[in-house]
Biopython code that builds the backbone (N, CA, C, O; Angstrom):
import numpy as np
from Bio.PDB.StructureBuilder import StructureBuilder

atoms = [
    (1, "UNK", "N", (26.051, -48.373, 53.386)),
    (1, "UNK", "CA", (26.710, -47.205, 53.956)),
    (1, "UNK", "C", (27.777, -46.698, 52.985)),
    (1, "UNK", "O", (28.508, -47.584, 52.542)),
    (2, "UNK", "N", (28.025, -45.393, 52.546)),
    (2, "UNK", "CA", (29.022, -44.753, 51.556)),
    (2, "UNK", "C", (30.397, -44.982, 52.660)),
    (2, "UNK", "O", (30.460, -45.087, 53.885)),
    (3, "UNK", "N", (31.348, -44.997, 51.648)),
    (3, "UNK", "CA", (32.758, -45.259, 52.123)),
    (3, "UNK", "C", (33.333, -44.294, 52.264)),
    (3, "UNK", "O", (33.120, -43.397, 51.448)),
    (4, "UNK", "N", (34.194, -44.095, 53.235)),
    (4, "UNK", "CA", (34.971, -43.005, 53.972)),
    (4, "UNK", "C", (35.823, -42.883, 52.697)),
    (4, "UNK", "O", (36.257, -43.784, 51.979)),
    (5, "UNK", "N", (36.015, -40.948, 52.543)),
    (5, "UNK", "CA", (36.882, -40.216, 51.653)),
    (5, "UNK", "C", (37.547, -39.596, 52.508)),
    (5, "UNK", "O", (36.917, -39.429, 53.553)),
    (6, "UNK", "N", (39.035, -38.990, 52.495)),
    (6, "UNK", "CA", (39.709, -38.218, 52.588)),
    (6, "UNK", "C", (39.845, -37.126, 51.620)),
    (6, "UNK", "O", (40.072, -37.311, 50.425)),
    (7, "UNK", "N", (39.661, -35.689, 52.316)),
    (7, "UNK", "CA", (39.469, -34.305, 52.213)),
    (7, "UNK", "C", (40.351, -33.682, 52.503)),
    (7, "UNK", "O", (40.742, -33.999, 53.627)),
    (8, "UNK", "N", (41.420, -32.214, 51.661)),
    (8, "UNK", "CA", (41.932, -31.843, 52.147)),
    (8, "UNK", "C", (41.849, -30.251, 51.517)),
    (8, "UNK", "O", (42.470, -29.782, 50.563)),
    (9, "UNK", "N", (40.832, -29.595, 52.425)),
    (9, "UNK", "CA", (40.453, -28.250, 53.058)),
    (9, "UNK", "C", (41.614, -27.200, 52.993)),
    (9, "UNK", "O", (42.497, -27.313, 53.843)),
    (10, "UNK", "N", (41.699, -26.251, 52.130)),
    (10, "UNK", "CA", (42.470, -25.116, 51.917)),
    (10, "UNK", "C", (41.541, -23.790, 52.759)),
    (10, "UNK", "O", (40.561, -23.105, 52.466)),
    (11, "UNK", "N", (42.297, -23.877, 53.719)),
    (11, "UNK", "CA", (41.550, -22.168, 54.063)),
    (11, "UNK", "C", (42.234, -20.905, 53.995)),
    (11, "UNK", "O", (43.386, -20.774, 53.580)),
    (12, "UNK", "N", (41.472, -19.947, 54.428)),
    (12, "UNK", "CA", (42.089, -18.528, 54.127)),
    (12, "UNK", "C", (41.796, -17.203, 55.078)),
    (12, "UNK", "O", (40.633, -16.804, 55.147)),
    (13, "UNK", "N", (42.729, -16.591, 55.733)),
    (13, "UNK", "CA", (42.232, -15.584, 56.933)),
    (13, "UNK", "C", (43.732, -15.055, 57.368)),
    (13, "UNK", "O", (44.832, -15.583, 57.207)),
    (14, "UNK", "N", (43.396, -13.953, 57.910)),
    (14, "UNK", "CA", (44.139, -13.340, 58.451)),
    (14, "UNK", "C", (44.848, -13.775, 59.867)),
    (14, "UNK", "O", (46.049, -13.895, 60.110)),
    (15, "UNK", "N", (43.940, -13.932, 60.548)),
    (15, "UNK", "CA", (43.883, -14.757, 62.117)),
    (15, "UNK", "C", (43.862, -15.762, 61.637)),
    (15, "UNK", "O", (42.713, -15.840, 61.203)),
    (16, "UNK", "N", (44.519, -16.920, 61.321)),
    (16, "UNK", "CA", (44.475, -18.705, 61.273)),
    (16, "UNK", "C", (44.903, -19.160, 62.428)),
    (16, "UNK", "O", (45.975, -18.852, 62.949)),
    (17, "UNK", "N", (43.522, -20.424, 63.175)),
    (17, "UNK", "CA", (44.162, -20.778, 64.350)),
    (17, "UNK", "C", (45.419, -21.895, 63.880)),
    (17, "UNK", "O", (45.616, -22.655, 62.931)),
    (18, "UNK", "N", (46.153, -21.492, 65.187)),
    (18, "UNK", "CA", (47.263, -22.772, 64.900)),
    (18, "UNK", "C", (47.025, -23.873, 64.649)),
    (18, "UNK", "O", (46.151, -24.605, 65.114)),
    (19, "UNK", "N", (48.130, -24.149, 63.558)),
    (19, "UNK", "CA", (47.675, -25.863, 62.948)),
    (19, "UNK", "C", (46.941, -25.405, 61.878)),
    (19, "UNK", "O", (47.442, -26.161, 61.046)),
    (20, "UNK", "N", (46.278, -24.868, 61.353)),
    (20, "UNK", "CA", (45.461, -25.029, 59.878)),
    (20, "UNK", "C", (46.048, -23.998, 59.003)),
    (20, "UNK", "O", (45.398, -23.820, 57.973)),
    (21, "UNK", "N", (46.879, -23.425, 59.109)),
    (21, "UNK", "CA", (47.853, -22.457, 58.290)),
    (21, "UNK", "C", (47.825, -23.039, 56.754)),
    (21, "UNK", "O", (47.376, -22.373, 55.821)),
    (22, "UNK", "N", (48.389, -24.430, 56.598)),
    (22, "UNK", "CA", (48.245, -25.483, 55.883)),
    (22, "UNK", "C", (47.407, -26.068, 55.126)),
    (22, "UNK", "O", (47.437, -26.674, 54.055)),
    (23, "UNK", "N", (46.428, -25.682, 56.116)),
    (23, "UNK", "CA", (45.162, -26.767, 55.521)),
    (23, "UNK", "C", (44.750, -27.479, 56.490)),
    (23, "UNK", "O", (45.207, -27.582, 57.628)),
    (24, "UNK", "N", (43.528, -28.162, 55.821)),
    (24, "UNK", "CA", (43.230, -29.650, 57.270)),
    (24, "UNK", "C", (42.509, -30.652, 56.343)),
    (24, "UNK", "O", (41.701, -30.580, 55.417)),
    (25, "UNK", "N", (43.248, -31.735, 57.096)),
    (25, "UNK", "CA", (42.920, -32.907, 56.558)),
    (25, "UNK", "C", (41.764, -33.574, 56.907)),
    (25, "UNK", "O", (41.439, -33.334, 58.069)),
    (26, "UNK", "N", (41.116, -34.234, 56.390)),
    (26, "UNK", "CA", (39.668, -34.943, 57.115)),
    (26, "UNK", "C", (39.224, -35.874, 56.335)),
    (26, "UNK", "O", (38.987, -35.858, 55.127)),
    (27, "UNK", "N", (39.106, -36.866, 57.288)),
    (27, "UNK", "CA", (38.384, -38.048, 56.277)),
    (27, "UNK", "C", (36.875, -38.294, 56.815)),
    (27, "UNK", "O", (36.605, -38.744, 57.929)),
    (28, "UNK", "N", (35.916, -37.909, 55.794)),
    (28, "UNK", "CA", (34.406, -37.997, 56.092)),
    (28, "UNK", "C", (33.405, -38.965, 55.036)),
    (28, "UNK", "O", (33.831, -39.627, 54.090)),
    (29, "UNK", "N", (32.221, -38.872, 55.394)),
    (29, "UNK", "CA", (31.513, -39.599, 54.069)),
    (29, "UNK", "C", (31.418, -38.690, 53.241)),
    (29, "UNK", "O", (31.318, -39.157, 52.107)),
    (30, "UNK", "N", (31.397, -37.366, 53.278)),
    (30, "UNK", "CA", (30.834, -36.572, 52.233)),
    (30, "UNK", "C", (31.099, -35.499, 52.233)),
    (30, "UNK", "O", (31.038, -35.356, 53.455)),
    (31, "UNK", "N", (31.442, -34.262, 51.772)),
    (31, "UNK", "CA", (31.855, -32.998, 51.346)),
    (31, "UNK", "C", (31.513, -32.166, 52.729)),
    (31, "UNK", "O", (32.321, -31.572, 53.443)),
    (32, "UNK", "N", (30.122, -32.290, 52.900)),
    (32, "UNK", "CA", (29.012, -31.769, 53.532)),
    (32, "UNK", "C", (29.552, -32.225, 55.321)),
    (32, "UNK", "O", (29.819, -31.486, 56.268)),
    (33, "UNK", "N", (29.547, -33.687, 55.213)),
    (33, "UNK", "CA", (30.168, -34.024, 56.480)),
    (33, "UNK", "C", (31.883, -33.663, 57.030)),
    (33, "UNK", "O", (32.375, -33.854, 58.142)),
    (34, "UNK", "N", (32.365, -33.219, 56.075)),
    (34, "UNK", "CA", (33.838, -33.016, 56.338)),
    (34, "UNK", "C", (33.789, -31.554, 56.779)),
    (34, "UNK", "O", (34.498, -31.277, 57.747)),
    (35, "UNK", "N", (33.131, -30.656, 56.275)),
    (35, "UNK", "CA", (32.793, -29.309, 56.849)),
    (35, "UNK", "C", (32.016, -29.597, 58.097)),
    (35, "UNK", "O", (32.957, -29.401, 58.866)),
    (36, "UNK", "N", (31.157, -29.867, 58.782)),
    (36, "UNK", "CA", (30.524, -30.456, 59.775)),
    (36, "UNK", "C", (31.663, -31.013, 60.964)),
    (36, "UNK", "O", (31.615, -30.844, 62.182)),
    (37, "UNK", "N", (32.761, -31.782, 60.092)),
    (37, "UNK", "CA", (33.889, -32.294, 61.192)),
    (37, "UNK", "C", (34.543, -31.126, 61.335)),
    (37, "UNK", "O", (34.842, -30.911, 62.509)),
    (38, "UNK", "N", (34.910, -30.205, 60.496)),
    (38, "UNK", "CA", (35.833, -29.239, 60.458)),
    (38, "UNK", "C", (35.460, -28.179, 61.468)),
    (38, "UNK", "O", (36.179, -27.557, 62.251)),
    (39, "UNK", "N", (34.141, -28.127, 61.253)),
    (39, "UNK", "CA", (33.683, -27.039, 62.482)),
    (39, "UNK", "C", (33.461, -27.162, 63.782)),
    (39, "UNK", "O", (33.386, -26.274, 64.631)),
    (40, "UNK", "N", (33.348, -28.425, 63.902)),
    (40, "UNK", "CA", (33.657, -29.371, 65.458)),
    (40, "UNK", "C", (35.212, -28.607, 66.167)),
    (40, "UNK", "O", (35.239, -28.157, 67.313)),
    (41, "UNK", "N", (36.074, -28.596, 65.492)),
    (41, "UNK", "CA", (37.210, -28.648, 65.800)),
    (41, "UNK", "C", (38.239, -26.882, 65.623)),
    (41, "UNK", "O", (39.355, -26.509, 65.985)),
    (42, "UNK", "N", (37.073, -26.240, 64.874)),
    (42, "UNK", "CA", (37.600, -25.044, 64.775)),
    (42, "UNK", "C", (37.402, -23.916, 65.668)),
    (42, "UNK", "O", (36.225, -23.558, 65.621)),
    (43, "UNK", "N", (38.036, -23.289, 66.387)),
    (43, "UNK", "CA", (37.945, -22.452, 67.576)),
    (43, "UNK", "C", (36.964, -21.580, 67.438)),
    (43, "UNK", "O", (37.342, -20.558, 66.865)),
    (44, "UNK", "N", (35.550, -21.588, 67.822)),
    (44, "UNK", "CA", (34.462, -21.147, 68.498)),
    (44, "UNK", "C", (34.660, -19.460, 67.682)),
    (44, "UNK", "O", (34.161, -18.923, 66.693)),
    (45, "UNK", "N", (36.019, -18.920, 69.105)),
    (45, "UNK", "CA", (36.350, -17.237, 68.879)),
    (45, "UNK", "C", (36.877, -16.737, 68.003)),
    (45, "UNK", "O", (37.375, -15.612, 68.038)),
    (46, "UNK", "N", (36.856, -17.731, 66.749)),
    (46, "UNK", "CA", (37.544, -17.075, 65.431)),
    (46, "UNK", "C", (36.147, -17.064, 64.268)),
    (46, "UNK", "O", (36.189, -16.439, 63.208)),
    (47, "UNK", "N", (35.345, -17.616, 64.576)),
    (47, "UNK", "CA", (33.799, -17.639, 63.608)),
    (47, "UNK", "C", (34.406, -18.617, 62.881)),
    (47, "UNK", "O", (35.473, -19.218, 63.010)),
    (48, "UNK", "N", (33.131, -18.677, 61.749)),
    (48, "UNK", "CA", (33.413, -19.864, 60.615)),
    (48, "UNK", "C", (34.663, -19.834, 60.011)),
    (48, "UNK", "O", (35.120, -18.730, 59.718)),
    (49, "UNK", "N", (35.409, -21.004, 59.727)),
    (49, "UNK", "CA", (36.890, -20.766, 58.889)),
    (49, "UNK", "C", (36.531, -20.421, 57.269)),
    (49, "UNK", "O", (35.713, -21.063, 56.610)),
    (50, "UNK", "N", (37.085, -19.612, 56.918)),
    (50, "UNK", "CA", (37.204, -19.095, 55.065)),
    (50, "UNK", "C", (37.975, -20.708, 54.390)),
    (50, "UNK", "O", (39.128, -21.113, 54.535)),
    (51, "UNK", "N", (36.679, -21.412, 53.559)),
    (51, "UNK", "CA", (36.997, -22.481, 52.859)),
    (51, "UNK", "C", (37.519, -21.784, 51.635)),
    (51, "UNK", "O", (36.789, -20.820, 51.405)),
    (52, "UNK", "N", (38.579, -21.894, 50.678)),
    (52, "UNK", "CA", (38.766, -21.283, 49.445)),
    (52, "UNK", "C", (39.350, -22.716, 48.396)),
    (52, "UNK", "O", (39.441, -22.563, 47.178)),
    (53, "UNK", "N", (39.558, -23.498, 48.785)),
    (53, "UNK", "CA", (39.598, -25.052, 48.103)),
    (53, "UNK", "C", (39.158, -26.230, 48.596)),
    (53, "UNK", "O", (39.310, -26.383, 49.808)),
    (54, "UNK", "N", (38.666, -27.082, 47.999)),
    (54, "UNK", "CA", (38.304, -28.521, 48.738)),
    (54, "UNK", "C", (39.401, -30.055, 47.720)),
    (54, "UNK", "O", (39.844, -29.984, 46.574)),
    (55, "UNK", "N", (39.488, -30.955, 48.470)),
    (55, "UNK", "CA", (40.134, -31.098, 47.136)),
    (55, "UNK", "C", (39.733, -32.892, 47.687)),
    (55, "UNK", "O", (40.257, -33.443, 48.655)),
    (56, "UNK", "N", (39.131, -33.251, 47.155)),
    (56, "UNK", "CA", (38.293, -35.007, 47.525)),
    (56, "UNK", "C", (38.966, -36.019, 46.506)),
    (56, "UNK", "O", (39.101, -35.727, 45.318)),
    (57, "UNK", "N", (39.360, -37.168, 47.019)),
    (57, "UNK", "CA", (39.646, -38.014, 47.479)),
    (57, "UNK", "C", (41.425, -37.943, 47.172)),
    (57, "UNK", "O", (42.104, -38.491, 46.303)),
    (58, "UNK", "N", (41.883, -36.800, 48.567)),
    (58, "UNK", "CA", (43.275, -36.369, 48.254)),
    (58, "UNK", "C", (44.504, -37.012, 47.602)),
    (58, "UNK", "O", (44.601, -38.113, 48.143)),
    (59, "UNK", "N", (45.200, -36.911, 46.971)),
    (59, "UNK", "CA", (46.655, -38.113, 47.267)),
    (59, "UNK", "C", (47.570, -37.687, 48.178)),
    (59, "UNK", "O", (48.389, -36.820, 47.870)),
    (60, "UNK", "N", (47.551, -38.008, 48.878)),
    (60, "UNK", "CA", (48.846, -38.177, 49.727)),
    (60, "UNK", "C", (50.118, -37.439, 49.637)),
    (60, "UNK", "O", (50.492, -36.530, 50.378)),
    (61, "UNK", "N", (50.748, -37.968, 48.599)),
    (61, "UNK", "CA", (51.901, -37.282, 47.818)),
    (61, "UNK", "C", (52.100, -35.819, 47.456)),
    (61, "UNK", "O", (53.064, -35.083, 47.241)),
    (62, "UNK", "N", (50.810, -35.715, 47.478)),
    (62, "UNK", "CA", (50.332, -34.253, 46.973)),
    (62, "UNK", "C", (50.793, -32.860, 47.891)),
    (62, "UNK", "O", (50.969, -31.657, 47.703)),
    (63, "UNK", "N", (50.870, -33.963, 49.119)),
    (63, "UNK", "CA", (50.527, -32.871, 50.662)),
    (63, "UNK", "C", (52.106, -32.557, 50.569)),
    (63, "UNK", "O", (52.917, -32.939, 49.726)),
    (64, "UNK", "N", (52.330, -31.527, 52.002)),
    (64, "UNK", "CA", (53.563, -31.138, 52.415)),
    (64, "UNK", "C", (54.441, -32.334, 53.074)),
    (64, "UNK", "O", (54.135, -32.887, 54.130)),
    (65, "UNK", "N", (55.609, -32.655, 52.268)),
    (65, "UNK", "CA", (56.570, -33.609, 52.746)),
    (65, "UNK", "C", (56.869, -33.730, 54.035)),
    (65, "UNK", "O", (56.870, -34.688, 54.808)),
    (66, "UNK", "N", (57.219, -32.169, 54.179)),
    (66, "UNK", "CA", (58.016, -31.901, 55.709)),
    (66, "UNK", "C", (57.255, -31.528, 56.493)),
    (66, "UNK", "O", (57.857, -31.497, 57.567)),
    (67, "UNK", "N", (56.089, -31.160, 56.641)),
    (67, "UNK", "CA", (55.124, -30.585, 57.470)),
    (67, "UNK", "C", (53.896, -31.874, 57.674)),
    (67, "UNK", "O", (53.688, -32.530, 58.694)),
    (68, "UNK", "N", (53.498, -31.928, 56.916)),
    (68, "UNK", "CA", (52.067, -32.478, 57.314)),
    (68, "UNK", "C", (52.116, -33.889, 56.934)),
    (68, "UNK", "O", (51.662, -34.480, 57.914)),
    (69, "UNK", "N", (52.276, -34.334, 56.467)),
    (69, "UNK", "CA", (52.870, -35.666, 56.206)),
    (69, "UNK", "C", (53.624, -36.627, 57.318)),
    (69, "UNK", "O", (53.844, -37.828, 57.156)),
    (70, "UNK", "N", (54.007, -35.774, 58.590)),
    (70, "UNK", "CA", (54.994, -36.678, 59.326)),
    (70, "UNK", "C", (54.095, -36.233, 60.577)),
    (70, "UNK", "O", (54.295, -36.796, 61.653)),
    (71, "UNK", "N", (52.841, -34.966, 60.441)),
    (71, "UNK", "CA", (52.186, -34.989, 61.583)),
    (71, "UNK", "C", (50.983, -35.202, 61.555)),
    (71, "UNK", "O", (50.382, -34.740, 62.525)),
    (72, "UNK", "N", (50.229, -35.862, 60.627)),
    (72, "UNK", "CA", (48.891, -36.319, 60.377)),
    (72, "UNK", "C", (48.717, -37.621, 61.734)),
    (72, "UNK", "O", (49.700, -37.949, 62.398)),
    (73, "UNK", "N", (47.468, -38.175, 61.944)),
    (73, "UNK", "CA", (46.484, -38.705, 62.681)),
    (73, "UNK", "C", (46.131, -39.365, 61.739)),
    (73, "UNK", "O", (46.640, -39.277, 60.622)),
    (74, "UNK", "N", (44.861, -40.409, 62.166)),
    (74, "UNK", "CA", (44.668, -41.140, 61.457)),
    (74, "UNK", "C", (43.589, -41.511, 60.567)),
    (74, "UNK", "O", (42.446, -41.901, 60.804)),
    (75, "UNK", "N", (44.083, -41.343, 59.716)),
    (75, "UNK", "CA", (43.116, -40.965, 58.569)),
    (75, "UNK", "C", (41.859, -42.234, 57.952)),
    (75, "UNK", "O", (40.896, -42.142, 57.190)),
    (76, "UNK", "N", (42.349, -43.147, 58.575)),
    (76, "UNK", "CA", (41.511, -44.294, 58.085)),
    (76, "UNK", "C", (40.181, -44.406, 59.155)),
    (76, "UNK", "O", (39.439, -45.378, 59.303)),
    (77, "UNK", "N", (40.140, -43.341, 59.714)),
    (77, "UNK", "CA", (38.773, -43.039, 60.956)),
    (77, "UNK", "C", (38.229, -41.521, 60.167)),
    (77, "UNK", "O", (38.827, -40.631, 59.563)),
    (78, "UNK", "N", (36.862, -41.752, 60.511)),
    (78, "UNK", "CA", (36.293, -40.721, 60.300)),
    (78, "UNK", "C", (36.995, -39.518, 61.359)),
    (78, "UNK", "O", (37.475, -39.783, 62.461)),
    (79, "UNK", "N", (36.924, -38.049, 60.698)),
    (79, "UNK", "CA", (37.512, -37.122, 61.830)),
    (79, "UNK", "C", (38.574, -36.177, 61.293)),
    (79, "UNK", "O", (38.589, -36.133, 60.063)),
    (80, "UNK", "N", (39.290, -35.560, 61.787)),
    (80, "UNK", "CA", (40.308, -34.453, 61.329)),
    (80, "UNK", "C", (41.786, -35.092, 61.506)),
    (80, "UNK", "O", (42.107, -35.467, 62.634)),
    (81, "UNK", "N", (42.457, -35.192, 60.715)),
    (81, "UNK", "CA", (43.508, -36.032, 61.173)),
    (81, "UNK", "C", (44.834, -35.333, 60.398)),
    (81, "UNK", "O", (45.916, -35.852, 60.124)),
    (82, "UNK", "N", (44.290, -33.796, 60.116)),
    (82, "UNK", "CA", (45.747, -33.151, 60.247)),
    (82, "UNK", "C", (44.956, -31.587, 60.315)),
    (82, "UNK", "O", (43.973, -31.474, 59.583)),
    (83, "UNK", "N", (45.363, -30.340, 61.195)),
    (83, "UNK", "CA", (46.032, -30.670, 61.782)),
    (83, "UNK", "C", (45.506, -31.957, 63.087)),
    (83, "UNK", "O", (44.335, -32.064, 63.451)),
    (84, "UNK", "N", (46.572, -32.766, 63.590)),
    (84, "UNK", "CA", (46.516, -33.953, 64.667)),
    (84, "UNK", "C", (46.231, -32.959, 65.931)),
    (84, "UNK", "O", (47.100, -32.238, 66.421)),
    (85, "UNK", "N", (44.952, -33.028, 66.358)),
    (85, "UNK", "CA", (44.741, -32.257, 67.527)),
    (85, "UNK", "C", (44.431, -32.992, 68.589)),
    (85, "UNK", "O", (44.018, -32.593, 69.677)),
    (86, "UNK", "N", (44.763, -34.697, 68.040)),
    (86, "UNK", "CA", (44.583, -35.437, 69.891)),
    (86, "UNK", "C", (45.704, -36.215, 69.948)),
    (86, "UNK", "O", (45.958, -36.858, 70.966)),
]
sb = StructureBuilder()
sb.init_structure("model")
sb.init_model(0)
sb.init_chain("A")
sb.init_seg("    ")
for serial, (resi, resn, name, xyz) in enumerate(atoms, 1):
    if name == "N":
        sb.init_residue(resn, " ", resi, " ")
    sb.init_atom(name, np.array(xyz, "f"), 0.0, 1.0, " ", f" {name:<3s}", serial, name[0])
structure = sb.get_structure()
């Protein structure tokens, strides 16, 4: 079985639902599956989200100090774990 990566998804739109302003975090097996999680979770009445970066196997450090960093989920599960929507 391939080993879980963490993904972190730059999007782009006019209408951004709340929480992904930022970005979204996701840890999946594969590029392919992290878009697949992403669309699970993205509001139906806004259509597909505008991907404009992907950025695989993220660092951490990299992300927003004050923002996303202190409200991430958990990333060591497959799933979306910023924005934290459970």
């Amino acid at each position: 079985m391939a080993a879980l990566r963490r993904f972190w998804i730059r999007l782009a739109g006019d209408e951004m639902p709340v929480g992904f302003q930022m970005g979204c975090g996701v840890t999946a097996y594969t590029r392919d599956d992290a878009f697949a999680l992403l669309l699970k979770v993205w509001p139906a009445k806004r259509g597909g989200p505008v991907i404009i970066d992907v950025s695989e196997d993220v660092d951490l450090t990299t992300l927003d100090q004050r923002h996303v960093l202190p409200n991430i989920g958990d990333m060591t599960r497959r799933g979306v774990w910023f924005p934290n929507l459970g």
